[in-house]
GUKE-93657 format. One record per residue: residue number from 1; x, y, z of N, C-alpha, C, O in turn. Coordinates in steps of 0.05 Angstrom, whole numbers, plus 5000, padded with zeros to 4 digits. Layout:
BEGIN
(NUM, (X, Y, Z), (X, Y, Z), (X, Y, Z), (X, Y, Z))
...
! end
This chain:
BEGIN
(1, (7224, 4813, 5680), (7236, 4808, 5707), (7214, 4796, 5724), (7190, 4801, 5722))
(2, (7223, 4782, 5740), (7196, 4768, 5766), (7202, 4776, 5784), (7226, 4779, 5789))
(3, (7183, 4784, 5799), (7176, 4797, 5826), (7162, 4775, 5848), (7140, 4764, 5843))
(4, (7177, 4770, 5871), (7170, 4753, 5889), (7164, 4764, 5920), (7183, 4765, 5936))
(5, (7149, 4769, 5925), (7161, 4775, 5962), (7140, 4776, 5983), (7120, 4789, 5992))
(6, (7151, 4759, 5985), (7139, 4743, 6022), (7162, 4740, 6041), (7186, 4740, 6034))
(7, (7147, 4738, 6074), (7172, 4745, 6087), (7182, 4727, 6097), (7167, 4708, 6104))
(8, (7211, 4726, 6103), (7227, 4700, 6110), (7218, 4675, 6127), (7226, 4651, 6126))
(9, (7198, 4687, 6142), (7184, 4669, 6159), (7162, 4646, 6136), (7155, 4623, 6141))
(10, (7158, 4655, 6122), (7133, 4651, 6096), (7153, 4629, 6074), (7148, 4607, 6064))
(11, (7170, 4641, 6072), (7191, 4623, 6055), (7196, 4598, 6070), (7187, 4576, 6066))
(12, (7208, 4605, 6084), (7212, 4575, 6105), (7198, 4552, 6106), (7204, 4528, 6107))
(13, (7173, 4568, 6107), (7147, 4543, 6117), (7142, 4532, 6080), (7133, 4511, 6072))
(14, (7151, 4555, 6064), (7138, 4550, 6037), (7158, 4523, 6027), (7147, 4503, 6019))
(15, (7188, 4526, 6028), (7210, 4510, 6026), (7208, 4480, 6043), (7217, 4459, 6033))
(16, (7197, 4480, 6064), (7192, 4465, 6081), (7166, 4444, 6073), (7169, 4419, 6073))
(17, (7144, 4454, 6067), (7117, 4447, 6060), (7118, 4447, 6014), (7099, 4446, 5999))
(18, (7152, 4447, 6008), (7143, 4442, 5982), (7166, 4422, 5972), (7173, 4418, 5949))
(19, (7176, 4411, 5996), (7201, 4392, 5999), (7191, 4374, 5984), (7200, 4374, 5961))
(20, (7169, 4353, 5990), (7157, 4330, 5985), (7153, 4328, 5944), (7163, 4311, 5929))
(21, (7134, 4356, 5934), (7134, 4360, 5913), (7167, 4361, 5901), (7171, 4349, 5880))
(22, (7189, 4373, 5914), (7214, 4373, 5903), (7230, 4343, 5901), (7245, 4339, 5882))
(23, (7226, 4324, 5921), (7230, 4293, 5923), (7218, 4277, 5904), (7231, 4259, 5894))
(24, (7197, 4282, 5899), (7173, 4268, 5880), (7186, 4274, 5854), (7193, 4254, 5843))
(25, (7192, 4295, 5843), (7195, 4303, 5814), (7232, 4291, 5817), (7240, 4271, 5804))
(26, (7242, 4301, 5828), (7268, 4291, 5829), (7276, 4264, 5832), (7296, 4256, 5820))
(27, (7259, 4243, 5851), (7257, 4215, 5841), (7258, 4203, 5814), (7271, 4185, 5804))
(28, (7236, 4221, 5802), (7221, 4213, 5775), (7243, 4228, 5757), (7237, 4222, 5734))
(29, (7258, 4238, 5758), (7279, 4246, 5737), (7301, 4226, 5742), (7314, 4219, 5762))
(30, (7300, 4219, 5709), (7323, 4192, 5707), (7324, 4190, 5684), (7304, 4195, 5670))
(31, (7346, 4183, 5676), (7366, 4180, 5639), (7334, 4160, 5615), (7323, 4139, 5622))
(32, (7331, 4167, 5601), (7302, 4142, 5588), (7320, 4125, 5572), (7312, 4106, 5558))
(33, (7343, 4131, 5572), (7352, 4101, 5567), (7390, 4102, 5579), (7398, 4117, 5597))
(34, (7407, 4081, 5562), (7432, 4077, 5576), (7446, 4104, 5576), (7444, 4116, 5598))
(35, (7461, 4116, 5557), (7468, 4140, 5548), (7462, 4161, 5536), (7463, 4160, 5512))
(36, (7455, 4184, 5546), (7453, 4208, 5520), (7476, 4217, 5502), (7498, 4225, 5511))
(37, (7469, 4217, 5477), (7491, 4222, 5458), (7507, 4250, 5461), (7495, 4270, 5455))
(38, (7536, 4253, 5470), (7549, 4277, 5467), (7570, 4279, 5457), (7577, 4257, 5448))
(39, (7588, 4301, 5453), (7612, 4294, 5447), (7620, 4301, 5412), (7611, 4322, 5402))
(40, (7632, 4289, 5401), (7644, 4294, 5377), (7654, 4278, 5366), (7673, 4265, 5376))
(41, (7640, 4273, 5334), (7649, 4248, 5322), (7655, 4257, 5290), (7643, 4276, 5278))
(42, (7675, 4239, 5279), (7695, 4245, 5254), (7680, 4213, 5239), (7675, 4191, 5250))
(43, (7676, 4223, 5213), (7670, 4208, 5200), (7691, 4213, 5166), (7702, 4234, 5162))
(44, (7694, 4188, 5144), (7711, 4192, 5129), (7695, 4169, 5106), (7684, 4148, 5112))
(45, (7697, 4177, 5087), (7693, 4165, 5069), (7711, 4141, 5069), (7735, 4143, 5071))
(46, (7693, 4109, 5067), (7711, 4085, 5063), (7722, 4078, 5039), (7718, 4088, 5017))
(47, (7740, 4056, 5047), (7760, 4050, 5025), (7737, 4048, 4999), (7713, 4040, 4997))
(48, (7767, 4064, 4976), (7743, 4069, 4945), (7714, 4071, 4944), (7697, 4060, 4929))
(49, (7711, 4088, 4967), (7669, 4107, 4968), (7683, 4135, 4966), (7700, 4142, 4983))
(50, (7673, 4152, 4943), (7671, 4175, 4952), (7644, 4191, 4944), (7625, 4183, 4931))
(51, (7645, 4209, 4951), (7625, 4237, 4946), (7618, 4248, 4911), (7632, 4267, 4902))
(52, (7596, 4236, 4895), (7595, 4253, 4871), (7573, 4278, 4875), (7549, 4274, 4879))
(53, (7582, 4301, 4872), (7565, 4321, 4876), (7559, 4338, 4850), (7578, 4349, 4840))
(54, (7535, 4341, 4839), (7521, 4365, 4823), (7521, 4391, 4835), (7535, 4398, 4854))
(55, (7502, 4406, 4821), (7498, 4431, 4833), (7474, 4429, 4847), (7463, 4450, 4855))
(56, (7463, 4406, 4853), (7427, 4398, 4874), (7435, 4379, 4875), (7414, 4367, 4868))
(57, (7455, 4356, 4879), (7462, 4330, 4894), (7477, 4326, 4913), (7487, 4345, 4926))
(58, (7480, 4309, 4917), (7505, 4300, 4927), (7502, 4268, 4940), (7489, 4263, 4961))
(59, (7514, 4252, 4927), (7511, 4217, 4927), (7535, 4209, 4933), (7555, 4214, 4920))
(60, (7534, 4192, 4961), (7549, 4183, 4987), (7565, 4153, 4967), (7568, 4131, 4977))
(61, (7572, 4157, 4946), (7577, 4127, 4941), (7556, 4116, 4940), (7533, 4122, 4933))
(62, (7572, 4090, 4954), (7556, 4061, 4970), (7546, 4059, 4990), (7538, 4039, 5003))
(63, (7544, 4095, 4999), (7539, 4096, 5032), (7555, 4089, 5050), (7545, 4085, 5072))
(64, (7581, 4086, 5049), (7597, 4072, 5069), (7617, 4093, 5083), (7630, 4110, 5071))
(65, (7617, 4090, 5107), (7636, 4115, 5113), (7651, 4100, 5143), (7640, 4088, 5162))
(66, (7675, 4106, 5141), (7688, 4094, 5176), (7689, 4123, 5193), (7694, 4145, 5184))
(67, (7686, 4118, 5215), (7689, 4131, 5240), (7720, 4138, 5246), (7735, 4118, 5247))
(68, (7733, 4165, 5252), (7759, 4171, 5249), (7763, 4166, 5274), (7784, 4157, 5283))
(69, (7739, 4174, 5291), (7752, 4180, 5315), (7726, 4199, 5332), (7705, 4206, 5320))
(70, (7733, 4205, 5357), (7704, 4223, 5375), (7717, 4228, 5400), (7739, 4221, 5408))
(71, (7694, 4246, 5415), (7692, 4246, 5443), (7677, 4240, 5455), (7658, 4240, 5438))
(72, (7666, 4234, 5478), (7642, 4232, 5495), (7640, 4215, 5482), (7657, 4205, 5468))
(73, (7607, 4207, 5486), (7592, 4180, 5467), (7611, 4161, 5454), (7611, 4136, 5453))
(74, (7626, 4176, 5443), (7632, 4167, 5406), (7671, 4163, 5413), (7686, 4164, 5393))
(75, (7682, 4158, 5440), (7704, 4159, 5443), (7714, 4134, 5429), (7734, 4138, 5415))
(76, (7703, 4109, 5431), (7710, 4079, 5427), (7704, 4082, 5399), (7721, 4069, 5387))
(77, (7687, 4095, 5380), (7675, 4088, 5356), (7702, 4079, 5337), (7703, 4089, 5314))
(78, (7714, 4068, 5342), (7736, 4069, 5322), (7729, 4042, 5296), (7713, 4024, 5301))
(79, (7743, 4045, 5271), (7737, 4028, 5257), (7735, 3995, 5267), (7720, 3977, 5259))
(80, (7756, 3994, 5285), (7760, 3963, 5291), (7743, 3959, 5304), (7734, 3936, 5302))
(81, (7730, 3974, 5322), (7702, 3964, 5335), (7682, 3961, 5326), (7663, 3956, 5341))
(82, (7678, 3963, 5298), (7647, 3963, 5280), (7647, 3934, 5276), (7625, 3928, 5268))
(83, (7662, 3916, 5279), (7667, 3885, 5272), (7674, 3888, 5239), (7665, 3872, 5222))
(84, (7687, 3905, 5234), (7701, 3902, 5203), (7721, 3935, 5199), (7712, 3957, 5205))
(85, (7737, 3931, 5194), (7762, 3953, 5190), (7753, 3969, 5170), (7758, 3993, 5168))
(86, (7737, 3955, 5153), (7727, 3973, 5129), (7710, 3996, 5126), (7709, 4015, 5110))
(87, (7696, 3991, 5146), (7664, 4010, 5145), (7659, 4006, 5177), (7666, 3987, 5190))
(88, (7644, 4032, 5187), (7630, 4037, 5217), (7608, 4035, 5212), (7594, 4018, 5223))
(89, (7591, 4058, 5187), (7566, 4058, 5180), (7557, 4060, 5152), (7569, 4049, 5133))
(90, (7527, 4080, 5148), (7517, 4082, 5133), (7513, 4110, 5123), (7513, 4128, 5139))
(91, (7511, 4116, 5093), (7505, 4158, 5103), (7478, 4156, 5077), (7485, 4146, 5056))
(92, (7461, 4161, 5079), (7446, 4174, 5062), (7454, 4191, 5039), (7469, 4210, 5043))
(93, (7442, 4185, 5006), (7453, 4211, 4993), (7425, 4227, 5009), (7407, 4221, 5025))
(94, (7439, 4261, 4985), (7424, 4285, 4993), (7413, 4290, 4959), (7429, 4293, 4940))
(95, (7392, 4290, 4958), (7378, 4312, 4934), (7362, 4334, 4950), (7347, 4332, 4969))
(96, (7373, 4360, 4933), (7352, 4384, 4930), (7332, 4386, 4925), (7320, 4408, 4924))
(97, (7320, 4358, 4918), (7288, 4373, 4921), (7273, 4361, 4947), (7260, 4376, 4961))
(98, (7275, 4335, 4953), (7267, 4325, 4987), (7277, 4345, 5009), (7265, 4350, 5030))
(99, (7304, 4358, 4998), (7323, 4358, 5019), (7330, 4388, 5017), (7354, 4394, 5019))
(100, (7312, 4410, 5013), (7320, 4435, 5005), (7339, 4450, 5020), (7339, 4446, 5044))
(101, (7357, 4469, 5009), (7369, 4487, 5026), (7363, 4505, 5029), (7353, 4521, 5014))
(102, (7371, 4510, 5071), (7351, 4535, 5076), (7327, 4537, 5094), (7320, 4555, 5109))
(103, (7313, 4504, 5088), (7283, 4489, 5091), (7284, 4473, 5109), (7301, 4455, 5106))
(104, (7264, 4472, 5137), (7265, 4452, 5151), (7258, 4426, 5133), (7247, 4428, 5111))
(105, (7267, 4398, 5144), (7253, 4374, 5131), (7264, 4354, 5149), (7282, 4359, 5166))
(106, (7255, 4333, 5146), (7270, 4307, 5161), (7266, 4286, 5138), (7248, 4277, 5123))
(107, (7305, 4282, 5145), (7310, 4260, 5130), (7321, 4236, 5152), (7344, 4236, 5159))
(108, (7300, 4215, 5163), (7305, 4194, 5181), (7327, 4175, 5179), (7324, 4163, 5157))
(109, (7346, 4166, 5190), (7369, 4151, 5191), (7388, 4161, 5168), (7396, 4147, 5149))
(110, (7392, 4187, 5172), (7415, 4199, 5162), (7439, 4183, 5157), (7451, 4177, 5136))
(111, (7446, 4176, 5186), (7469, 4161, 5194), (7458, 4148, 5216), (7445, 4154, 5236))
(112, (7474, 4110, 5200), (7467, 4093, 5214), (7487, 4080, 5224), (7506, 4080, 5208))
(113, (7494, 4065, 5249), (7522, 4048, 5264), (7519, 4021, 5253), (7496, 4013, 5251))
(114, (7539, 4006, 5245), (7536, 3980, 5249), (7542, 3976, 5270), (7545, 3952, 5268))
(115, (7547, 3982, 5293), (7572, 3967, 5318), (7537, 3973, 5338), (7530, 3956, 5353))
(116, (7518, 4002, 5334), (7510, 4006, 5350), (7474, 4006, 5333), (7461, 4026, 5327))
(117, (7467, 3985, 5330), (7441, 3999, 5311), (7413, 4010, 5335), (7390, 4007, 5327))
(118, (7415, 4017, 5354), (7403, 4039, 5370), (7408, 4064, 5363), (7392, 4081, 5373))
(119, (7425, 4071, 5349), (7432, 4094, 5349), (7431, 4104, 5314), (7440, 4090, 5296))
(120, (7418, 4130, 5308), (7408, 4143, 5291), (7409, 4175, 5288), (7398, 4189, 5305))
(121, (7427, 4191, 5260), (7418, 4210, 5266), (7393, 4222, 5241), (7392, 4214, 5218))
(122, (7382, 4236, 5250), (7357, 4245, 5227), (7374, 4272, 5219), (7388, 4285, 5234))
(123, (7368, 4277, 5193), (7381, 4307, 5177), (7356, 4326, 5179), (7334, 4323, 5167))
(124, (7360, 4343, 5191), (7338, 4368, 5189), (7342, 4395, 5181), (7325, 4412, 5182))
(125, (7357, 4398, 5176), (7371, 4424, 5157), (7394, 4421, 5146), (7411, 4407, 5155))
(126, (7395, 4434, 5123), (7422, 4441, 5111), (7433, 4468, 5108), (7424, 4480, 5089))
(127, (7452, 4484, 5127), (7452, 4512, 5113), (7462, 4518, 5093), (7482, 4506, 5084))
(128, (7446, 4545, 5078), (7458, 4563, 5055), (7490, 4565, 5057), (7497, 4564, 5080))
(129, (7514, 4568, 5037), (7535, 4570, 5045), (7543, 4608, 5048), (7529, 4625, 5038))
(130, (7561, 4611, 5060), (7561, 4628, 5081), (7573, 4657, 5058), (7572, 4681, 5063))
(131, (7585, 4642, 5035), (7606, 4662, 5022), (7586, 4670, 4991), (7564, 4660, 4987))
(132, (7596, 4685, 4975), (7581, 4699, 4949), (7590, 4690, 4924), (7606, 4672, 4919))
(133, (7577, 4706, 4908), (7599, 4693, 4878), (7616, 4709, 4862), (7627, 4704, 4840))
(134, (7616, 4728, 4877), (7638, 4749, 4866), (7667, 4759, 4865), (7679, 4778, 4857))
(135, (7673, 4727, 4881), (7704, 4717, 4872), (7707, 4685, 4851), (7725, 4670, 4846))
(136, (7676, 4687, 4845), (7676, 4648, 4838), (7695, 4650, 4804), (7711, 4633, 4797))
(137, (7689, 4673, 4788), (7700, 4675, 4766), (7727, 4686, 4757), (7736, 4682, 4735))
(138, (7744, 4704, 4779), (7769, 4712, 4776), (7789, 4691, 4768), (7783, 4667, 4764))
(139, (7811, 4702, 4765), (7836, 4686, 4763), (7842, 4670, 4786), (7843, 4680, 4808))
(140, (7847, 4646, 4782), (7853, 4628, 4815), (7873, 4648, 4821), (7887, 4662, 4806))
(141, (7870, 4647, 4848), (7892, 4657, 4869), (7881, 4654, 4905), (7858, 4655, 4915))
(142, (7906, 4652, 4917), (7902, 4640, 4952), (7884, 4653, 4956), (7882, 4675, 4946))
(143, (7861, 4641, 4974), (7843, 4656, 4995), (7828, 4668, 4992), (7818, 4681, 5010))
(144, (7817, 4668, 4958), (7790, 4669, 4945), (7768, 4657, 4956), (7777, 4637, 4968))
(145, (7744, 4658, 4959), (7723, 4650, 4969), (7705, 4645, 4949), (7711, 4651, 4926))
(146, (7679, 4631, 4957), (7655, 4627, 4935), (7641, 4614, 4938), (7648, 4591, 4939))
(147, (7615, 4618, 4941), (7585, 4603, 4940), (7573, 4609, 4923), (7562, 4631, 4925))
(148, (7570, 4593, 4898), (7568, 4596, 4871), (7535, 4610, 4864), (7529, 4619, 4842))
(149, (7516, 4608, 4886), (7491, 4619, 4881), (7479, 4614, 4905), (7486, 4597, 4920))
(150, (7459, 4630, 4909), (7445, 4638, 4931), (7435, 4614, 4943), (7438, 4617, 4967))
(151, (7424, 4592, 4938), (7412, 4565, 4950), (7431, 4546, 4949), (7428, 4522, 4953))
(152, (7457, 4560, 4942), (7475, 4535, 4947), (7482, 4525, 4969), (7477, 4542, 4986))
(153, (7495, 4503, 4980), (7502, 4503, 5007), (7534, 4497, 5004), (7548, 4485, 5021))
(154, (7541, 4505, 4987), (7573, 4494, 4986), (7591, 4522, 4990), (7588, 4543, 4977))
(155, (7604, 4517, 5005), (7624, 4539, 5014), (7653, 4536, 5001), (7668, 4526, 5017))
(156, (7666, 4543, 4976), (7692, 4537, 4958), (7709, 4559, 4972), (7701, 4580, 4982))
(157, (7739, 4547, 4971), (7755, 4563, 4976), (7788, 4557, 4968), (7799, 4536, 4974))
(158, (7796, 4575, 4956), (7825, 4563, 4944), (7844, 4564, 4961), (7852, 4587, 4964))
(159, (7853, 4552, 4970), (7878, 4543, 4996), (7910, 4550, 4978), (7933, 4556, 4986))
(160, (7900, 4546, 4958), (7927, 4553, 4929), (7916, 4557, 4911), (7893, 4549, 4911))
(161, (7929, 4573, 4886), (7920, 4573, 4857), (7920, 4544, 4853), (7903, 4540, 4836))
(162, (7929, 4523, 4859), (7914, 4502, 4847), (7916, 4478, 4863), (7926, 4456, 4858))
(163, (7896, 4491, 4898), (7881, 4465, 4917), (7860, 4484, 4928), (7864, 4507, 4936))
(164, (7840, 4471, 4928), (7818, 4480, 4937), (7803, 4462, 4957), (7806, 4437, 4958))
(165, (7783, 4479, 4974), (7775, 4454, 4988), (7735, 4457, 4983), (7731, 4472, 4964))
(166, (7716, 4451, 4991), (7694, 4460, 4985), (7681, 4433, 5019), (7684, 4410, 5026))
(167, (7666, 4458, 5029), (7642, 4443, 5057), (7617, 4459, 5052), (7614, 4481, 5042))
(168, (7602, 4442, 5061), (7571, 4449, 5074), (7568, 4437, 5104), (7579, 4418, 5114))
(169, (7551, 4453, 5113), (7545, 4443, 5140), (7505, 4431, 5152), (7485, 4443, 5144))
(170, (7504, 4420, 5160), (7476, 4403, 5167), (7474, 4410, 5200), (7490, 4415, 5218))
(171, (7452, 4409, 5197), (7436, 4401, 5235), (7416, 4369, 5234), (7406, 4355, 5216))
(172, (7417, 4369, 5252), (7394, 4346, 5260), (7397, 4332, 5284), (7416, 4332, 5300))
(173, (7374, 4319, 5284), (7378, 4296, 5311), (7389, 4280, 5318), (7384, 4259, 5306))
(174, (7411, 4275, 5340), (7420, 4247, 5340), (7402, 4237, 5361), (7393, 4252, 5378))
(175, (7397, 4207, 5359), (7373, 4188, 5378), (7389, 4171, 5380), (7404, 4162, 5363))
(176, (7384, 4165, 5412), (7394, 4128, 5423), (7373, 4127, 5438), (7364, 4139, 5457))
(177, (7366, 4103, 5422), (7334, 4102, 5441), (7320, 4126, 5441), (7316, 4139, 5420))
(178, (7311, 4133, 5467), (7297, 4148, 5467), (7308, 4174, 5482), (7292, 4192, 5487))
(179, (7332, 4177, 5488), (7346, 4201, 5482), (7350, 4218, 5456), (7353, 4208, 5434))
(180, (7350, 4244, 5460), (7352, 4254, 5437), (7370, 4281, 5441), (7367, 4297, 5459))
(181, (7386, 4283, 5422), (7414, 4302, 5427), (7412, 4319, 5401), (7400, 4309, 5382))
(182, (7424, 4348, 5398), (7421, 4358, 5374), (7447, 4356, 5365), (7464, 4356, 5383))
(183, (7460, 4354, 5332), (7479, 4362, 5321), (7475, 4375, 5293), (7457, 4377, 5276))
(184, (7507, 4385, 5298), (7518, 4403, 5269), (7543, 4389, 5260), (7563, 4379, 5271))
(185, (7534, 4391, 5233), (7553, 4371, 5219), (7573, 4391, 5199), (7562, 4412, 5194))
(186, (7598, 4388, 5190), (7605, 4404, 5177), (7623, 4387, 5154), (7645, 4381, 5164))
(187, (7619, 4376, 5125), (7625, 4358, 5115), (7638, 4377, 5089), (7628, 4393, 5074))
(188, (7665, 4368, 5093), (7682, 4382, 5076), (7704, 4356, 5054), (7709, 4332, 5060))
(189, (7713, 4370, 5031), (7735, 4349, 5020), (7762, 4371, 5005), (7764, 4394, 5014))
(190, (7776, 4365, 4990), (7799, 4375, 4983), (7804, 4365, 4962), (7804, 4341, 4957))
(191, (7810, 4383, 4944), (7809, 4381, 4919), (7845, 4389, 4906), (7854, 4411, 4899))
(192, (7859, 4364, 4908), (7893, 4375, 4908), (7892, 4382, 4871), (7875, 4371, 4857))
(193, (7906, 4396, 4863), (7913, 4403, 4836), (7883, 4428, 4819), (7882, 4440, 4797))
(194, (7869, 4427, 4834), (7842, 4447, 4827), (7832, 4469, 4836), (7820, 4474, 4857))
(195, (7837, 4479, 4820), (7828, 4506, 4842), (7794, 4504, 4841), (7782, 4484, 4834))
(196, (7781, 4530, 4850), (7758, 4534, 4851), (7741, 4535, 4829), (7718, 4528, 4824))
(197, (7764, 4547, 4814), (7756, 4558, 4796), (7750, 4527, 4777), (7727, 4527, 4768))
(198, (7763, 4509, 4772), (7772, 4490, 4764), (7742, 4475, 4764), (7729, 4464, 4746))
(199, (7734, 4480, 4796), (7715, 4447, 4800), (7692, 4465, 4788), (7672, 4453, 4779))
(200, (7691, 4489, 4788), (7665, 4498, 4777), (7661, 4500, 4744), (7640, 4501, 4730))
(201, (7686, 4499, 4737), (7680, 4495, 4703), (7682, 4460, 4694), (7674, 4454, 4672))
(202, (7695, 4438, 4714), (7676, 4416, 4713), (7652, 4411, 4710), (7641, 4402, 4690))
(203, (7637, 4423, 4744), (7613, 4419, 4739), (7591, 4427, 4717), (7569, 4417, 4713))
(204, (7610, 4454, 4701), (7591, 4462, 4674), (7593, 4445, 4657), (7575, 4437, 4642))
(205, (7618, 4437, 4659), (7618, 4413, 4636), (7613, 4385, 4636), (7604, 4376, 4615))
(206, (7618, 4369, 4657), (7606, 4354, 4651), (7591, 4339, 4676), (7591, 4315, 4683))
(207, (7575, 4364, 4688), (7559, 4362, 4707), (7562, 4365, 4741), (7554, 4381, 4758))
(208, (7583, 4331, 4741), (7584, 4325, 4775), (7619, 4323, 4771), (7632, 4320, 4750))
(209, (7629, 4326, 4798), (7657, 4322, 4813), (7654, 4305, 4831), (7637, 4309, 4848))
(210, (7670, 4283, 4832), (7677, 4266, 4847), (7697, 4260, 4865), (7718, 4255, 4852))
(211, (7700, 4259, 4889), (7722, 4259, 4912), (7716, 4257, 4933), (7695, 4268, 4940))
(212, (7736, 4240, 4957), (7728, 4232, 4973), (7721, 4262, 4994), (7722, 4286, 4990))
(213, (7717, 4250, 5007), (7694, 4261, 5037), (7711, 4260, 5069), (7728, 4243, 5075))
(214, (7699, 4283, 5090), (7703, 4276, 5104), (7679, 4289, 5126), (7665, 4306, 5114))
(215, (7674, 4286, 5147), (7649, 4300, 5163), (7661, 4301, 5191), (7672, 4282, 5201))
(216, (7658, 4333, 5208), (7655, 4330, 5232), (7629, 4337, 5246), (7617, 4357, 5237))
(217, (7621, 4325, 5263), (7597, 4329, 5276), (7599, 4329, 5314), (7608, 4314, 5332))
(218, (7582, 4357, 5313), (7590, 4363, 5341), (7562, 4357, 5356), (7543, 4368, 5344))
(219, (7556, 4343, 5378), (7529, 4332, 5381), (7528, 4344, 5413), (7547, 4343, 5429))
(220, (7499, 4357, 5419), (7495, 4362, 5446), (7466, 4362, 5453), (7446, 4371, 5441))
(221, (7470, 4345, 5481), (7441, 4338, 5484), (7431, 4362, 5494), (7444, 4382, 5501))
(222, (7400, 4357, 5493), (7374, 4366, 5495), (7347, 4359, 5524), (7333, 4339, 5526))
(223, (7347, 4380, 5538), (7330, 4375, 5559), (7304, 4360, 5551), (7288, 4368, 5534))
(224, (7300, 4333, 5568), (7279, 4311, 5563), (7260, 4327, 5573), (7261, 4338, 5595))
(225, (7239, 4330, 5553), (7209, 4337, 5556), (7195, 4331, 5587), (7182, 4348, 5598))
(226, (7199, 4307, 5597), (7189, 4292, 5618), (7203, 4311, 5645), (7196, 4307, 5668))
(227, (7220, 4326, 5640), (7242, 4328, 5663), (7231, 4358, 5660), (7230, 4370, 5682))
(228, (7225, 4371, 5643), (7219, 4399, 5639), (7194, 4400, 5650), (7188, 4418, 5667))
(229, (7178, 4380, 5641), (7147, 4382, 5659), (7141, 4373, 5683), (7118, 4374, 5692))
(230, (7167, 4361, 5700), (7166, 4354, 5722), (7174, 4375, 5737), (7167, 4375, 5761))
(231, (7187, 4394, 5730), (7199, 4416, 5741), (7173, 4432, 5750), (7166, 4442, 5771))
(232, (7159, 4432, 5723), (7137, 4454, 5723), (7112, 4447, 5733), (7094, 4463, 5734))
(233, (7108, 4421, 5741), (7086, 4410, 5765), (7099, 4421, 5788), (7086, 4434, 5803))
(234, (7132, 4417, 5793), (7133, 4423, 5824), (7128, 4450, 5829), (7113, 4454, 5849))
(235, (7137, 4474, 5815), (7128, 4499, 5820), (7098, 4505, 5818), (7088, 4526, 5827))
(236, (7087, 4487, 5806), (7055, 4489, 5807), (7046, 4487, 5836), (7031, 4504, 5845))
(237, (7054, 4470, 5849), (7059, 4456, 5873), (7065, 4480, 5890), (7048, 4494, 5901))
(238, (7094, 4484, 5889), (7103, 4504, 5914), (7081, 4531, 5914), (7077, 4544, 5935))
(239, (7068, 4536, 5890), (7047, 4564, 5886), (7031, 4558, 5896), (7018, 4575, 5908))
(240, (7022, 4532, 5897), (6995, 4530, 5905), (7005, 4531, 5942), (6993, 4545, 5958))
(241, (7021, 4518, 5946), (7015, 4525, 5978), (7024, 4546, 5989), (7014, 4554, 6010))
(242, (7041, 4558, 5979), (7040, 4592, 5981), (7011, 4603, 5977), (7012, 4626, 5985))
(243, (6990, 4597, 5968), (6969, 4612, 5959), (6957, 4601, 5986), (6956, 4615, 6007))
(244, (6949, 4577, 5985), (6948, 4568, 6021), (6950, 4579, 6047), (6932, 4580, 6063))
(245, (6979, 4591, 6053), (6988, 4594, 6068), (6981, 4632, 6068), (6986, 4647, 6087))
(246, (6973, 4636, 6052), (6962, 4669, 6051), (6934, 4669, 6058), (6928, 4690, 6070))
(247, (6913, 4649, 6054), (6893, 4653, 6056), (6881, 4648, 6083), (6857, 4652, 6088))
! end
């Protein structure tokens, strides 16, 4: 807790005599570039790109993915505005060993715009998935759960004995310019005719599963460094003439 106390007469003159330091820093606070990124944006695997995933991969296609839709920032992002109906951007694959789960790391231009190439997000985590494996081997049935091993990041779940869906979720940076915003991404697909059980005795057999993709990402900016230390000159400021005004 902080402890303050001087008397009203002392405040006054202190408020009065620390105006100038409060004008100064408050001038100097301003956006470092056009927009900070906020809001919420839907991404989808493009026409014939989808998702092949191992048990330590996962390869984006061709990289191509259209924009469904957003808020804030990302309201306009729609496919027709990328200057082609086909594709908005770019996605990075993911390997487990650059890209561990669990592990901070930065993977730079995660996701790239064509409509907007200022704009960039970096991948800096992937989390562990949230569920165990001690429904991964039963008999399919509704509302089973499963994260097939401890470093996995895939979260399986049977919606039916035979549809399943499987997500992981990401953090990282989104940048425009020199704004910088944080997001969480949560990239899920659907698997019609398969249960859980299904895609996991695939992947024993013959490795990877393939199917399209889809991602939501919820993005919120982040207090500018410059604006945090302008704050903390002015209270440097108002102490010091309080220390003044005592002596």
């Amino acid at each position: 807790m902080f402890q303050f106390s001087a008397s009203f007469s002392t405040l006054q003159k202190l408020s009065l005599s620390a105006a100038p330091f409060v004008l100064i820093a408050l001038s100097s606070l301003g956006p470092a570039s056009a927009a900070i990124l906020t809001g919420t944006l839907g991404i989808a695997a493009a026409a014939n790109n989808q998702a092949t995933v191992t048990n330590s991969t996962i390869t984006f296609g061709s990289g191509l993915f259209s924009v469904t839709g957003g808020t804030g920032s990302f309201s306009t992002m729609l496919p027709t505005s990328f200057g082609s109906p086909s594709f908005s951007g770019t996605i990075k694959n993911l390997d487990n060993t650059p890209q561990p789960v669990g592990i901070p790391f930065l993977l730079s231009n995660f996701l790239t715009f064509t409509s907007d190439p200022s704009t960039f997000f970096d991948l800096t985590f992937i989390l562990p998935g949230t569920y165990n494996s001690s429904q991964c081997g039963l008999p399919a049935a509704a509302g089973q759960t499963c994260t097939p091993f401890a470093s996995s990041p895939f979260n399986l779940q049977n919606n039916t004995a035979t549809q399943s869906t499987a997500s992981f979720t990401v953090r990282g940076i989104a940048r425009n310019g020199l704004d910088v915003s944080d997001f969480t991404g949560t990239f899920s697909n659907t698997f019609d005719g398969r249960s859980l059980q299904d895609v996991l005795g695939i992947l024993s057999r013959q490795g990877s599963v393939t199917s399209p993709y889809s991602a939501t990402f919820t993005i919120t900016p982040v207090p500018e460094p410059a604006s945090v230390g302008l704050v903390g000159l002015t209270l440097v400021g108002a102490a010091g003439l309080l220390r003044r005004r005592r002596a």
